[in-house]
N, C-alpha and C positions, 0 to 999 in steps of 0.2 A: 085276029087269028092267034097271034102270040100268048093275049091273054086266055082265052079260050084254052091253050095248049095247057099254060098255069095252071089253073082254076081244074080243070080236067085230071091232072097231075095228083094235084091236092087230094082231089076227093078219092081217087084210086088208092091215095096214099093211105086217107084216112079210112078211108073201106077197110084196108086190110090191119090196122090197127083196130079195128070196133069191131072184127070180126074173130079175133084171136082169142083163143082160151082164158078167159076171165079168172079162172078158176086155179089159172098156175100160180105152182110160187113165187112169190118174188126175187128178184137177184139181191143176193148180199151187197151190204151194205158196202162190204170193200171194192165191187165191182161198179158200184155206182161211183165212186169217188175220181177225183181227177188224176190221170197219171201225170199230169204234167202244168208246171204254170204259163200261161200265154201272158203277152205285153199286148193288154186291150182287146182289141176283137185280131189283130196278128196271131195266127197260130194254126193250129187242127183241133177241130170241134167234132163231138161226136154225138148223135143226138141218144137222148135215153128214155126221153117221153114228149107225148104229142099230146097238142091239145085238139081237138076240132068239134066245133058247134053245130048242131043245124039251125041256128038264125034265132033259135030264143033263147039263149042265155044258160040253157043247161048244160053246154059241154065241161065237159072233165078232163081233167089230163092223163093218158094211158102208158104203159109201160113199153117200150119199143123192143120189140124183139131183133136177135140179132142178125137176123137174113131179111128184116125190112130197115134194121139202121143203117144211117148213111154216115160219112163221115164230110164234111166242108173244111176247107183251107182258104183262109185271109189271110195270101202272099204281101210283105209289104211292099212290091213291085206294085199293086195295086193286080194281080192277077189273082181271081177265083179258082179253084176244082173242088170238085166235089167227086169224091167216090161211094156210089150208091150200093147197096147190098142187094142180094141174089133175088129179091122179091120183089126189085123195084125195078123198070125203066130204063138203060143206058141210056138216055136222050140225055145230053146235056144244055139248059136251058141258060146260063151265066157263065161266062168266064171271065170275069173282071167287076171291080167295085170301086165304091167311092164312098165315104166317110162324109155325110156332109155334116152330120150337127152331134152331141151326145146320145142322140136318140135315133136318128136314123142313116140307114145308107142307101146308096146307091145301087145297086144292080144292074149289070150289061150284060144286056144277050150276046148268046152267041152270035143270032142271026141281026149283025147291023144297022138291018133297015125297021126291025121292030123295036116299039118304045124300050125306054127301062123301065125298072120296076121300084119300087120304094118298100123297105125291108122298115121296124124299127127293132128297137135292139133293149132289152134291159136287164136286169140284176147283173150286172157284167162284173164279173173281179176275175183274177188270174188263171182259177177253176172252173169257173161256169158263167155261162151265159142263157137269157130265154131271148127266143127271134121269134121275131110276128112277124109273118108272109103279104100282109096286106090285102089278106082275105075281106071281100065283103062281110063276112061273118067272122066270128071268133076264131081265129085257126094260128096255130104258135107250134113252138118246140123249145124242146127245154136241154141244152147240152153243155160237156166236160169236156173240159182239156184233154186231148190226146197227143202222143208222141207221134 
C-alpha cells in the first residue's frame, strides 16, 4: 500500500512536470545556482529539475517550476521534512533517514508499520545533489542548496 502511495506520488508529480509549458524561458542562471553550502547530504535541498521515464530509456530531465518544487531537509538528528509547493500533495510520506553507504539512504515513513524505502544519492558536493527515488523506471531529481 505504501508503495503504491510512492509510486502514485511519483507519476502525479511527473505528470505535472511533462505537462508544463515547454516552450518557457528558462530561469537565470543565477537562480539556478546554490544559495547556500550543505555538509554532505545535512542541509536544505531544493529541487530544480526532474527527471521521469516511461520505462524505455527516453526520459529527459525538465525544469521544475516553482508551485510544483519542493524543498527537503537532512536534519543531522537523522530527522527528514520536506516542504512541498502549491501543486503538490501535503501528504508527508518520510520523516526521518539513514545514510547507509555513499550511495544510498535510508527513508522512514511516516507510517511505522510500512517498509522503507531506499533513496540513492549522486553528484553530491556542497551545492547540489541528484536523488533517485528508487523508481522501477528512471525517475530522479536534481537539487541546490538552500537556506
Amino acid at each position: 500500500m505504501k508503495t503504491t502511495r510512492i509510486l502514485l506520488s511519483l507519476i502525479l508529480f511527473w505528470t505535472v512536470i511533462a505537462c508544463q509549458n515547454e516552450n518557457a524561458e528558462p530561469q537565470d542562471d543565477t537562480a539556478k545556482r546554490a544559495f547556500k553550502e550543505n555538509n554532505g547530504l545535512v542541509g536544505k535541498w531544493k529541487i530544480t529539475e526532474y527527471l521521469g521515464d516511461p520505462g524505455d530509456g527516453s526520459g529527459t530531465y525538465h525544469e521544475v517550476k516553482d508551485a510544483a518544487a519542493h524543498v527537503i531537509e537532512f536534519r543531522e538528528n537523522g530527522e527528514f521534512v520536506e516542504t512541498k509547493g502549491i501543486e503538490q500533495s501535503s501528504a508527508q510520506l518520510f520523516d526521518a533517514y539513514k545514510i547507509l553507504d555513499d550511495k544510498r539512504i535510508e527513508m522512514i515513513p511516516v507510517d511505522k508499520n510500512a517498509p522503507s524505502h531506499i533513496w540513492y544519492y549522486s553528484e553530491l558536493s556542497a551545492g547540489k545533489v541528484t536523488l533517485s527515488y528508487g523508481c522501477i523506471e528512471a525517475c530522479s531529481g536534481k537539487y541546490v542548496a538552500v537556506e
